[in-house]
mmCIF file of the N, C-alpha and C atoms, coordinates in Angstrom:
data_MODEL
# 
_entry.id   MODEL 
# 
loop_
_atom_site.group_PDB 
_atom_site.id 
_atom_site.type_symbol 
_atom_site.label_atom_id 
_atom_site.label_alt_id 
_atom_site.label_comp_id 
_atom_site.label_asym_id 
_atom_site.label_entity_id 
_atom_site.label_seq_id 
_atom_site.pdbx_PDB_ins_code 
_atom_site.Cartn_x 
_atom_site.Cartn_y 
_atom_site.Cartn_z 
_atom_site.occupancy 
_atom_site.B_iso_or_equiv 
_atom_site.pdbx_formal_charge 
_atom_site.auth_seq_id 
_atom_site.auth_comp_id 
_atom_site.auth_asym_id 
_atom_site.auth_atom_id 
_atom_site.pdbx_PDB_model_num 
ATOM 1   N N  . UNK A 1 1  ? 44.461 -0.284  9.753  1.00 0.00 ? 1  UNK A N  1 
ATOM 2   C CA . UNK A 1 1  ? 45.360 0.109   10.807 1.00 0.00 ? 1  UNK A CA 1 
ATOM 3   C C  . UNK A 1 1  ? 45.914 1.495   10.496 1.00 0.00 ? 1  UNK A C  1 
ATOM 4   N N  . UNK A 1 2  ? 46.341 2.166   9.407  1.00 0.00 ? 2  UNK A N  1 
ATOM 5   C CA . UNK A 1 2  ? 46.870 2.734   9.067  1.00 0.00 ? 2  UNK A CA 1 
ATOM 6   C C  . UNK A 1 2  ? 46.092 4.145   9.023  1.00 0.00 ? 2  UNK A C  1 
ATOM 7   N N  . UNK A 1 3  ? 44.903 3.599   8.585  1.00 0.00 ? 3  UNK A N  1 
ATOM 8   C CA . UNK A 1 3  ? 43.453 4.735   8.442  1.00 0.00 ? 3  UNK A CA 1 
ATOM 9   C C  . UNK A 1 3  ? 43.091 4.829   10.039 1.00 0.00 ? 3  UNK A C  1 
ATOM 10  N N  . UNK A 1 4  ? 43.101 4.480   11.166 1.00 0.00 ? 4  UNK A N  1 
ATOM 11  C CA . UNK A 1 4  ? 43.113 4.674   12.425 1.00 0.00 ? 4  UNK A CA 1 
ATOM 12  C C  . UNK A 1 4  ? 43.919 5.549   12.823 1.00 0.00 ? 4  UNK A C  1 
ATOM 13  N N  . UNK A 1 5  ? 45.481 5.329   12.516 1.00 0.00 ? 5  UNK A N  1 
ATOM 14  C CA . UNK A 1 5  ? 46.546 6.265   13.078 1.00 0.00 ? 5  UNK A CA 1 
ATOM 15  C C  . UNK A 1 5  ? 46.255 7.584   12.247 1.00 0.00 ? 5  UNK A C  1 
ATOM 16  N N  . UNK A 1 6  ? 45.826 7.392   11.446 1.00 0.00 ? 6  UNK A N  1 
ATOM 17  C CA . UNK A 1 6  ? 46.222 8.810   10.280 1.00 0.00 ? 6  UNK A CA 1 
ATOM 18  C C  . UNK A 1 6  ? 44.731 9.461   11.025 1.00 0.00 ? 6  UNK A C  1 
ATOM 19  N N  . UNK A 1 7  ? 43.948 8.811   11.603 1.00 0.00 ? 7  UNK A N  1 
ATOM 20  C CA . UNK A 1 7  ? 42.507 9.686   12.340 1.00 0.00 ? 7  UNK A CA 1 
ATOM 21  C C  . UNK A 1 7  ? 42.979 10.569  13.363 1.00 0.00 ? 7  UNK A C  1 
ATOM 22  N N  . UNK A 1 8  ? 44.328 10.379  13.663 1.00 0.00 ? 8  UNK A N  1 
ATOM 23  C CA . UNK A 1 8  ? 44.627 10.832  15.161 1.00 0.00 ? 8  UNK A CA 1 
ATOM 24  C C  . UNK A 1 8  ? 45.738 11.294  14.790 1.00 0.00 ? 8  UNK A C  1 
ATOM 25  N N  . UNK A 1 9  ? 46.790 11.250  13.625 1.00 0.00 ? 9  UNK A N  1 
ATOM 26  C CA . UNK A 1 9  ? 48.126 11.544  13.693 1.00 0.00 ? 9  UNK A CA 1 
ATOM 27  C C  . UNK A 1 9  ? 48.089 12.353  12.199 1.00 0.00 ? 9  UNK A C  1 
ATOM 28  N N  . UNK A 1 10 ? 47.928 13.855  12.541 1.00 0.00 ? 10 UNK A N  1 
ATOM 29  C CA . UNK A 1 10 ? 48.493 14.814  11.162 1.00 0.00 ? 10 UNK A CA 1 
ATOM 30  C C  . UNK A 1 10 ? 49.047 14.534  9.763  1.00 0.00 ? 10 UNK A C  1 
ATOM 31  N N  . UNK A 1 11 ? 50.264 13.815  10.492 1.00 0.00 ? 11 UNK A N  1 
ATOM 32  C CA . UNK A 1 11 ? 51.616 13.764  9.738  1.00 0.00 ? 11 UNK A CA 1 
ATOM 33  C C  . UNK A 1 11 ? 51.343 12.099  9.147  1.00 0.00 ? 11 UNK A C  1 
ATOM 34  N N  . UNK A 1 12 ? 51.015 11.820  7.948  1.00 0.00 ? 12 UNK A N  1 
ATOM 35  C CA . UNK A 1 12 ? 50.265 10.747  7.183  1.00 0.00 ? 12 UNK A CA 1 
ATOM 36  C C  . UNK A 1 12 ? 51.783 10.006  7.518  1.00 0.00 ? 12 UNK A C  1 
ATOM 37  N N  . UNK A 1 13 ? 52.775 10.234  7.134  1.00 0.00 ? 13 UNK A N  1 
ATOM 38  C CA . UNK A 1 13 ? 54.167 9.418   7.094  1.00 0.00 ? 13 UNK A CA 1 
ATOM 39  C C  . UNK A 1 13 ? 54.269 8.960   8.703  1.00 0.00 ? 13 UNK A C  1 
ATOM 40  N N  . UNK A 1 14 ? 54.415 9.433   9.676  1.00 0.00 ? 14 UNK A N  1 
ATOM 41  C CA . UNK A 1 14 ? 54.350 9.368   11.185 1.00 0.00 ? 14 UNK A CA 1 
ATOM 42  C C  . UNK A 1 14 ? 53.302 8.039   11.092 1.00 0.00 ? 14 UNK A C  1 
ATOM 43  N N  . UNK A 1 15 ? 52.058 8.572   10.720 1.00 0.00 ? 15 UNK A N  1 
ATOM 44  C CA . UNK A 1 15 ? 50.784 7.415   11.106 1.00 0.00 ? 15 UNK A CA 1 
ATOM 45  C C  . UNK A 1 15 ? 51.261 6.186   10.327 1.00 0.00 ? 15 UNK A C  1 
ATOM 46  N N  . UNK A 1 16 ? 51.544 6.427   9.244  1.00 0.00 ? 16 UNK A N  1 
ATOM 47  C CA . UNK A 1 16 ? 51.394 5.116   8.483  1.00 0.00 ? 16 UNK A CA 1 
ATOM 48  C C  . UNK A 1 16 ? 52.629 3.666   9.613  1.00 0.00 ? 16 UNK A C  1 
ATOM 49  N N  . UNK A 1 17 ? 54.372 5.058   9.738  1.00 0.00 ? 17 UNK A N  1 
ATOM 50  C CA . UNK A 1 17 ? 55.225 4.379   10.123 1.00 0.00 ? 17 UNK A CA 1 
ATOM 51  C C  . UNK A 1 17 ? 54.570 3.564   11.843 1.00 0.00 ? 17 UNK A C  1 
ATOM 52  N N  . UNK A 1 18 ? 54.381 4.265   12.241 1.00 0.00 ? 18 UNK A N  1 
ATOM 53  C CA . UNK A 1 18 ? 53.635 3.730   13.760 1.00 0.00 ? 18 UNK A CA 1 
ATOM 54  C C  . UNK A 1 18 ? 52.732 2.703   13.888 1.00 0.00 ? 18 UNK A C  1 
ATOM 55  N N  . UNK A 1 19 ? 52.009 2.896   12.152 1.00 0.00 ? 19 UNK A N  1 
ATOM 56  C CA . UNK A 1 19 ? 51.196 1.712   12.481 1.00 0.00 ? 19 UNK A CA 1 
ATOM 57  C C  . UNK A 1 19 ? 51.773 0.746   11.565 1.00 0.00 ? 19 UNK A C  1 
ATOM 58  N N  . UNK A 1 20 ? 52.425 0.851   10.820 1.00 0.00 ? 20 UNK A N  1 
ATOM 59  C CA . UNK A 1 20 ? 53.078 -0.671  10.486 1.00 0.00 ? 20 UNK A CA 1 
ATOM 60  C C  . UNK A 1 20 ? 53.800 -1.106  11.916 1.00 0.00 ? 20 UNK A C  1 
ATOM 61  N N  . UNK A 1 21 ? 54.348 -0.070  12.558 1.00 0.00 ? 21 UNK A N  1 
ATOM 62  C CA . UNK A 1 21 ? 55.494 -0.939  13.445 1.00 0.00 ? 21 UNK A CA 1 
ATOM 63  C C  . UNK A 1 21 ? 54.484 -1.286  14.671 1.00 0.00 ? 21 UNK A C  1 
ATOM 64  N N  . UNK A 1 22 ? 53.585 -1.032  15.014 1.00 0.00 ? 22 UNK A N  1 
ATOM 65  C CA . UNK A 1 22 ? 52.556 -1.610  16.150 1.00 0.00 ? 22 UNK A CA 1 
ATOM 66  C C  . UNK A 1 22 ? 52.187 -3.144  15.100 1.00 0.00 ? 22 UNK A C  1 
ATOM 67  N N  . UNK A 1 23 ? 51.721 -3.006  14.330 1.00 0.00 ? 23 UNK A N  1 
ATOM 68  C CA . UNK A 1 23 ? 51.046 -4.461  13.428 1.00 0.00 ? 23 UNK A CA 1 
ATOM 69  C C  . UNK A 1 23 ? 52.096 -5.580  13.308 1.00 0.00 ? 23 UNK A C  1 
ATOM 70  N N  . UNK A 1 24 ? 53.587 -4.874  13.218 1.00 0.00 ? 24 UNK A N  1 
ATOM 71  C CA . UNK A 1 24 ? 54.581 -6.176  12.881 1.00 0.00 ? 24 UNK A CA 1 
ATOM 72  C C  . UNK A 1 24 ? 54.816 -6.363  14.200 1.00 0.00 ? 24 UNK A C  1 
ATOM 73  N N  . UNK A 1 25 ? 54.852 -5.837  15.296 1.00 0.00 ? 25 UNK A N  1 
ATOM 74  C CA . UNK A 1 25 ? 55.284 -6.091  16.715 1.00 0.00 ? 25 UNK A CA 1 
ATOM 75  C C  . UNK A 1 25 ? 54.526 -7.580  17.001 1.00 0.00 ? 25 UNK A C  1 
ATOM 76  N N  . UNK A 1 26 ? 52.905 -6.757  17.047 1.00 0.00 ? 26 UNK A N  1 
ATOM 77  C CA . UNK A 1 26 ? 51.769 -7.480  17.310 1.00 0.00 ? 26 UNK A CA 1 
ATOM 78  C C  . UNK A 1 26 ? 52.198 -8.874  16.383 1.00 0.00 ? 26 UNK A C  1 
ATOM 79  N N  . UNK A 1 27 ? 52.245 -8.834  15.441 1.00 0.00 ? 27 UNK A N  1 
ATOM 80  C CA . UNK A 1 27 ? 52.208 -10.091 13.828 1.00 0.00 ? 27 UNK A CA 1 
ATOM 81  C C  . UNK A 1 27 ? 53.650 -11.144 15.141 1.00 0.00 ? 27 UNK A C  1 
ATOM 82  N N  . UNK A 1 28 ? 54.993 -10.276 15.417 1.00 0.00 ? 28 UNK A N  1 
ATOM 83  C CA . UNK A 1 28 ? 55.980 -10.696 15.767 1.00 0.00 ? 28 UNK A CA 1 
ATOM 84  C C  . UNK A 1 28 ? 55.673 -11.708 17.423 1.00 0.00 ? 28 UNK A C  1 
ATOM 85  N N  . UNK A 1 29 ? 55.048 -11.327 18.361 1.00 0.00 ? 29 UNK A N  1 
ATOM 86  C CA . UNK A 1 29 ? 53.786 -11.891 19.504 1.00 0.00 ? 29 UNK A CA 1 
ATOM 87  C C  . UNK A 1 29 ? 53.007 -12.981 19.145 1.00 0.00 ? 29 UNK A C  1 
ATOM 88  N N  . UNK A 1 30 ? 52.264 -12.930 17.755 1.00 0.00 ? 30 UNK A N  1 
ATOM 89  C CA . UNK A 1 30 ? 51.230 -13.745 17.360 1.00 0.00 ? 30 UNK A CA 1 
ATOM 90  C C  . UNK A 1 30 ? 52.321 -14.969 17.179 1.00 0.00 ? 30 UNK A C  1 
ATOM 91  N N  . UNK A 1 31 ? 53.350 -14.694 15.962 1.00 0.00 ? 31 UNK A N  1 
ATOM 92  C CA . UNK A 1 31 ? 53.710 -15.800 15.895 1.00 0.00 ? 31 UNK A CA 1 
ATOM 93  C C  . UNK A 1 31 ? 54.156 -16.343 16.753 1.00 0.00 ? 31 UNK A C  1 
ATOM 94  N N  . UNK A 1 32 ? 54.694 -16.170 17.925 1.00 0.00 ? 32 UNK A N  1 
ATOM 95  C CA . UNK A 1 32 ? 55.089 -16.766 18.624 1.00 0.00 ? 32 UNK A CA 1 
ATOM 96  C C  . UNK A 1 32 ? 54.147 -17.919 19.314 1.00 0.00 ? 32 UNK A C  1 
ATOM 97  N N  . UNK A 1 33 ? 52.889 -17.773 19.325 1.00 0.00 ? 33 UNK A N  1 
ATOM 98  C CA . UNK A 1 33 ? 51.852 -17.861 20.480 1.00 0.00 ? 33 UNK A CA 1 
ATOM 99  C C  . UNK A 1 33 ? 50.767 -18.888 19.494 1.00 0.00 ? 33 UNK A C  1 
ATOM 100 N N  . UNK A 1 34 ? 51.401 -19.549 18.062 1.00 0.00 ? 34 UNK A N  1 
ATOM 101 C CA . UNK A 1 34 ? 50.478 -19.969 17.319 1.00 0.00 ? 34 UNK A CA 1 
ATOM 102 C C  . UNK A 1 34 ? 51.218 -21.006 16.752 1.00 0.00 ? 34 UNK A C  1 
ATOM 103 N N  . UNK A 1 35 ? 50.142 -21.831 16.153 1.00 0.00 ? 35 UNK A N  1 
ATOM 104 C CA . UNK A 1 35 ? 50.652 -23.392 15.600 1.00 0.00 ? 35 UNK A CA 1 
ATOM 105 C C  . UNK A 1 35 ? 50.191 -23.132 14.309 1.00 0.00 ? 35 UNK A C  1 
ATOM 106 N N  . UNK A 1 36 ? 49.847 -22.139 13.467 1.00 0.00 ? 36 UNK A N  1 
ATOM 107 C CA . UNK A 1 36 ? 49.197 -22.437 12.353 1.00 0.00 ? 36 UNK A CA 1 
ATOM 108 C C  . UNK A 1 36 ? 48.332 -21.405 11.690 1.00 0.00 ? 36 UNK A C  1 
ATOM 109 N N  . UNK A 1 37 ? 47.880 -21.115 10.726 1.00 0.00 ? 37 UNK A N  1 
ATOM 110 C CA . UNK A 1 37 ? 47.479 -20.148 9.918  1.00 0.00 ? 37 UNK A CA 1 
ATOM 111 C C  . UNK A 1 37 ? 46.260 -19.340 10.464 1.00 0.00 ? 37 UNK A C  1 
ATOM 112 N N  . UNK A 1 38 ? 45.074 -20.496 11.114 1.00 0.00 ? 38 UNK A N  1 
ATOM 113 C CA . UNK A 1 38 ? 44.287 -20.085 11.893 1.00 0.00 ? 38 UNK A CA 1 
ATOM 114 C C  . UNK A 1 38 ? 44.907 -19.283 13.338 1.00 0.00 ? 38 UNK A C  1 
ATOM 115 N N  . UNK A 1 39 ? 45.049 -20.170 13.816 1.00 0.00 ? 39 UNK A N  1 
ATOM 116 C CA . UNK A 1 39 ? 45.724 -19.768 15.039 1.00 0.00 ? 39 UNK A CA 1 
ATOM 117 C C  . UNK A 1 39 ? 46.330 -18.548 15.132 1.00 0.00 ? 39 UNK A C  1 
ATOM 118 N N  . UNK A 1 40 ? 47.092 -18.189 13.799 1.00 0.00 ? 40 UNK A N  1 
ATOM 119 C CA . UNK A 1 40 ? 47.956 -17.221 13.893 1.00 0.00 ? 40 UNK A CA 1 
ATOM 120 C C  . UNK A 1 40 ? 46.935 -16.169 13.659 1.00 0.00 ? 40 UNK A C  1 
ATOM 121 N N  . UNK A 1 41 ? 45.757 -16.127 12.911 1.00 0.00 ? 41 UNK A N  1 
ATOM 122 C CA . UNK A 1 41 ? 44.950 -14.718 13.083 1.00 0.00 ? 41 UNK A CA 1 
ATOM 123 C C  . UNK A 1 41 ? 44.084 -14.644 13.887 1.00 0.00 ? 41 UNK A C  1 
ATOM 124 N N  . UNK A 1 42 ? 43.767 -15.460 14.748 1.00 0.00 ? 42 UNK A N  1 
ATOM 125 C CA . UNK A 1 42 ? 43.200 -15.332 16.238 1.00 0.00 ? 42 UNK A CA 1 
ATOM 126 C C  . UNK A 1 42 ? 44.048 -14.327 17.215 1.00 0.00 ? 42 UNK A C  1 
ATOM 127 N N  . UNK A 1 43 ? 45.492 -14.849 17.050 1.00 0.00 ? 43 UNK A N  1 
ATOM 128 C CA . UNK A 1 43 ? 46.741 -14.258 17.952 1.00 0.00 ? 43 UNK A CA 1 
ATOM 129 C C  . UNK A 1 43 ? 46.797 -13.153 17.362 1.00 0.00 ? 43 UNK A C  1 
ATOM 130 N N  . UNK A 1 44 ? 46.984 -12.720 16.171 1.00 0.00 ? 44 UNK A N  1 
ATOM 131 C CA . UNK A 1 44 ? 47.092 -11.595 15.873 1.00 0.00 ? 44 UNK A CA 1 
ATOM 132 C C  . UNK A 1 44 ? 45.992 -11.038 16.172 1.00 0.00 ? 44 UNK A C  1 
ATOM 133 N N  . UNK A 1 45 ? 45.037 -10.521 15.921 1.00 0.00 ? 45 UNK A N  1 
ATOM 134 C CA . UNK A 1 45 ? 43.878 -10.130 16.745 1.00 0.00 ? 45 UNK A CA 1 
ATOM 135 C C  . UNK A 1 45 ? 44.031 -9.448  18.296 1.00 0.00 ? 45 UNK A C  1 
ATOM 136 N N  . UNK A 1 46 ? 44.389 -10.724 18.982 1.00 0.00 ? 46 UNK A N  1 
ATOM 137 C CA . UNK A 1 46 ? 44.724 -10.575 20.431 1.00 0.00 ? 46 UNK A CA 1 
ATOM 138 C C  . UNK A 1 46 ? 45.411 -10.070 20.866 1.00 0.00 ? 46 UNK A C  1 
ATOM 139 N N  . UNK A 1 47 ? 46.837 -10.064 20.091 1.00 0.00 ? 47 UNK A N  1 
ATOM 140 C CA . UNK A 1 47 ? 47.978 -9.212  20.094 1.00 0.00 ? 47 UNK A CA 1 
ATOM 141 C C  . UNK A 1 47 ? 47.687 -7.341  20.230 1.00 0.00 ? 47 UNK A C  1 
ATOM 142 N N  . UNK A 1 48 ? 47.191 -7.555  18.830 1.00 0.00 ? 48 UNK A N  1 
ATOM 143 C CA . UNK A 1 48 ? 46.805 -6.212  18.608 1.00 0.00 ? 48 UNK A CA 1 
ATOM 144 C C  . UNK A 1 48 ? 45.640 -5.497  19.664 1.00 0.00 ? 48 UNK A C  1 
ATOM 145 N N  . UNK A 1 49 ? 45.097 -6.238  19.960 1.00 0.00 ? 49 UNK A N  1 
ATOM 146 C CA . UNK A 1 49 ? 44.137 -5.562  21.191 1.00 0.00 ? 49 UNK A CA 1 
ATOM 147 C C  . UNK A 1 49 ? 44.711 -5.426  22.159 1.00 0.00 ? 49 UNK A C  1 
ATOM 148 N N  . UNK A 1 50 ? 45.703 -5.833  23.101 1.00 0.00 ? 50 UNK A N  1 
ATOM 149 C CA . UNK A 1 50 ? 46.354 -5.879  23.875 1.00 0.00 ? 50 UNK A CA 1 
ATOM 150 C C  . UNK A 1 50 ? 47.790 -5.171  23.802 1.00 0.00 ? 50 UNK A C  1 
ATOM 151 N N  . UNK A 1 51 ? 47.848 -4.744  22.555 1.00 0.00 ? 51 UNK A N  1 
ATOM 152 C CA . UNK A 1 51 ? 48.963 -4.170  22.507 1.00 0.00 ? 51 UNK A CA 1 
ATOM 153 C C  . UNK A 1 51 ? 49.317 -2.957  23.055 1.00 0.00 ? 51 UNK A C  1 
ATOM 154 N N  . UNK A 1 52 ? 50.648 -2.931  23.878 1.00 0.00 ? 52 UNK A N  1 
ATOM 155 C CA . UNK A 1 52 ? 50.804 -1.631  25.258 1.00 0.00 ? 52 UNK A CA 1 
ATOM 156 C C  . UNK A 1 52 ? 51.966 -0.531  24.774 1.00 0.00 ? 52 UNK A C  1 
ATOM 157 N N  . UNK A 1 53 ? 51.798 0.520   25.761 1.00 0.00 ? 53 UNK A N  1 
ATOM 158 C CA . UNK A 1 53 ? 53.352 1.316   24.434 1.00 0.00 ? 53 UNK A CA 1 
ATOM 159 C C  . UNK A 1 53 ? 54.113 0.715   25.291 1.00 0.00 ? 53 UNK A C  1 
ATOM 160 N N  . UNK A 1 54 ? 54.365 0.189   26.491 1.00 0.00 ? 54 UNK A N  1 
ATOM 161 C CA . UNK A 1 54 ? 55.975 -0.498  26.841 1.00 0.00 ? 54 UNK A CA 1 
ATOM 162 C C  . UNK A 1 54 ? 56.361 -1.502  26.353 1.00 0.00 ? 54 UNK A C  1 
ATOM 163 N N  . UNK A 1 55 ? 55.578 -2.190  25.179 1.00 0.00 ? 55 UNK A N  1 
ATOM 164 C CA . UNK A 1 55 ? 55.534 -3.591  24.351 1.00 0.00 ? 55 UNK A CA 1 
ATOM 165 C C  . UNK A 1 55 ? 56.617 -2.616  23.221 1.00 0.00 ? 55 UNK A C  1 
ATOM 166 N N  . UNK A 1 56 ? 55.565 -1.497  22.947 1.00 0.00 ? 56 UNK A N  1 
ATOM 167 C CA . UNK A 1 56 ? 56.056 -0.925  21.370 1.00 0.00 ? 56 UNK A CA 1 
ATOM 168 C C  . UNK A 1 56 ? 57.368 -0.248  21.532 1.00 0.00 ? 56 UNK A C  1 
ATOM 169 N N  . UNK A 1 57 ? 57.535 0.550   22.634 1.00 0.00 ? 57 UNK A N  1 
ATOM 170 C CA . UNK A 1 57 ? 58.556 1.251   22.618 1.00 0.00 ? 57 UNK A CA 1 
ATOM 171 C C  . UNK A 1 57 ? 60.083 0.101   23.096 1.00 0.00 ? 57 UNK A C  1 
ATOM 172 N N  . UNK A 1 58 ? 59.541 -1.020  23.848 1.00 0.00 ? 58 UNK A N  1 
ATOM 173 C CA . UNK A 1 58 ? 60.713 -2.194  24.027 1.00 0.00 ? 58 UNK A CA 1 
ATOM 174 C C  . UNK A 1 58 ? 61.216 -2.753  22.577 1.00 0.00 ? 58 UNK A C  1 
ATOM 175 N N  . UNK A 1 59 ? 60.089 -2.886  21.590 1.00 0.00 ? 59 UNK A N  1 
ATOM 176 C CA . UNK A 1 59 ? 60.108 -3.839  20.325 1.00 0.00 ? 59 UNK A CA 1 
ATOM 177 C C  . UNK A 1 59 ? 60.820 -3.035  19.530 1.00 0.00 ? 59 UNK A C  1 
ATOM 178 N N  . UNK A 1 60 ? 60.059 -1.609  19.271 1.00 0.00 ? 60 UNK A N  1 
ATOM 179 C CA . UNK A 1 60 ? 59.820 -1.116  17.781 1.00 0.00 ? 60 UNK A CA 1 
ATOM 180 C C  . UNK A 1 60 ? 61.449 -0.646  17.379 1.00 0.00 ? 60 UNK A C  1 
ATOM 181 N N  . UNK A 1 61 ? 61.935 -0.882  15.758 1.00 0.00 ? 61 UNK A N  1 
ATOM 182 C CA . UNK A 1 61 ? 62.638 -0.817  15.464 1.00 0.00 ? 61 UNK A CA 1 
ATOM 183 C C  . UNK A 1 61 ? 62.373 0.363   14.353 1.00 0.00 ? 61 UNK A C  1 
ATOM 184 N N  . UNK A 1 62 ? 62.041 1.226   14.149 1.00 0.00 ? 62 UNK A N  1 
ATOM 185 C CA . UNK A 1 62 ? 61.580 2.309   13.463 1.00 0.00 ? 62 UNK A CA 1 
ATOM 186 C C  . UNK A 1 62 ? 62.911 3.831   13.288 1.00 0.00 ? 62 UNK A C  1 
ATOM 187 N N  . UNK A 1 63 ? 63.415 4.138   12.133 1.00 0.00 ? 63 UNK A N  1 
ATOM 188 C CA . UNK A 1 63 ? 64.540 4.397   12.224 1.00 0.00 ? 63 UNK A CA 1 
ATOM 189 C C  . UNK A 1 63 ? 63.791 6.019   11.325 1.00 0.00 ? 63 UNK A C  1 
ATOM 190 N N  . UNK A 1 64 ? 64.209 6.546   11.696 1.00 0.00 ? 64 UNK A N  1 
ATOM 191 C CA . UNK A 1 64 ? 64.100 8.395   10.969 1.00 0.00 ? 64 UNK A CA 1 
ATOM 192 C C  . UNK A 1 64 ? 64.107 8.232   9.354  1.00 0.00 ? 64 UNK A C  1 
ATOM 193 N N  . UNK A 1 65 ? 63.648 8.711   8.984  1.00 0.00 ? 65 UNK A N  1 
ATOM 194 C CA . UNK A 1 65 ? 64.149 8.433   6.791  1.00 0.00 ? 65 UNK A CA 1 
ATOM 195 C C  . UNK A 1 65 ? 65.153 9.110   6.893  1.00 0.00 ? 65 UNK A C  1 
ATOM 196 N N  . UNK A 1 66 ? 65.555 10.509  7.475  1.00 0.00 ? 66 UNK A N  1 
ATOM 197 C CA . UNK A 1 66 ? 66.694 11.092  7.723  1.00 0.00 ? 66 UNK A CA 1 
ATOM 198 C C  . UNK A 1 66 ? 67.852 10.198  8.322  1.00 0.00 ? 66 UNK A C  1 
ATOM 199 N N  . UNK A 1 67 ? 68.014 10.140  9.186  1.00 0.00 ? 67 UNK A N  1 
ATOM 200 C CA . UNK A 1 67 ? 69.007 8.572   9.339  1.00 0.00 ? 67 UNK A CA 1 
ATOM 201 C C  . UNK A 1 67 ? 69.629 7.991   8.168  1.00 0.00 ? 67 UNK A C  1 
ATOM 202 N N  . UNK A 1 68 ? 68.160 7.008   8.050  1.00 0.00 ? 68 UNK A N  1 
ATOM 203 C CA . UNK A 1 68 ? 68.670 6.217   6.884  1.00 0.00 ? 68 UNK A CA 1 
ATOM 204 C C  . UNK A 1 68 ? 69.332 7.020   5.790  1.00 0.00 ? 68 UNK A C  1 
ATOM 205 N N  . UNK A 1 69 ? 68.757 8.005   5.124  1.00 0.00 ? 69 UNK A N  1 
ATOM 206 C CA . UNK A 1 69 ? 69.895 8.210   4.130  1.00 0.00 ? 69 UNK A CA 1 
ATOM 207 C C  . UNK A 1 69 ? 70.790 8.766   4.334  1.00 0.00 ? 69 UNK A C  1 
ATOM 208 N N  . UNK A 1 70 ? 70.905 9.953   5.159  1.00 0.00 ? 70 UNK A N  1 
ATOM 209 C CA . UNK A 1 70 ? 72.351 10.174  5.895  1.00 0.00 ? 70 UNK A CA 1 
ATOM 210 C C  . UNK A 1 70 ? 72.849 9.402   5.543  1.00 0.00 ? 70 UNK A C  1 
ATOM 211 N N  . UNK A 1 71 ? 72.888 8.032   6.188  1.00 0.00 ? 71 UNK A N  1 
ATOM 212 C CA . UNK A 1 71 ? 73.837 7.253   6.550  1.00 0.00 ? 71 UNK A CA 1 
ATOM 213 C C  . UNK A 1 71 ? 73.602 5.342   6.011  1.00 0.00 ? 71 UNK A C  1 
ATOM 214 N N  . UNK A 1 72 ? 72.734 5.780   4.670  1.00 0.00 ? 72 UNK A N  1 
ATOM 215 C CA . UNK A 1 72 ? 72.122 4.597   4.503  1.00 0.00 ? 72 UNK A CA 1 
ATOM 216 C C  . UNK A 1 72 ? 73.309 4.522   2.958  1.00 0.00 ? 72 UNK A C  1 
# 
């Protein structure tokens, strides 16, 4: 996931953060939608293929590193 974003996104820190927070969104969907270990990486799968930016930009909780220590 991470080696995808960084194909398309310069800034290695940007790619990496975008694509953890698309994968936990997606992971956060799956579980919902699953009974079980299998299940849950089918959903995840599905999730992630389907995943939209009005999903990511509603979900994602992704905070500046600047922020955080500012004020961390």
């Amino acid at each position: 996931m991470i080696g995808a974003f960084a194909a398309v996104e310069p800034d290695y820190r940007q790619a990496a953060a975008g694509a953890l927070a698309c994968y936990g969104i997606a992971a956060e969907l799956a579980a919902k939608k699953s009974h079980g270990p299998a299940s849950f990486k089918a959903a995840l799968f599905d999730c992630l293929y389907n995943l939209d930016r009005p999903t990511v930009e509603k979900m994602q909780r992704i905070e500046s590193a600047k922020t955080i220590i500012n004020h961390g």
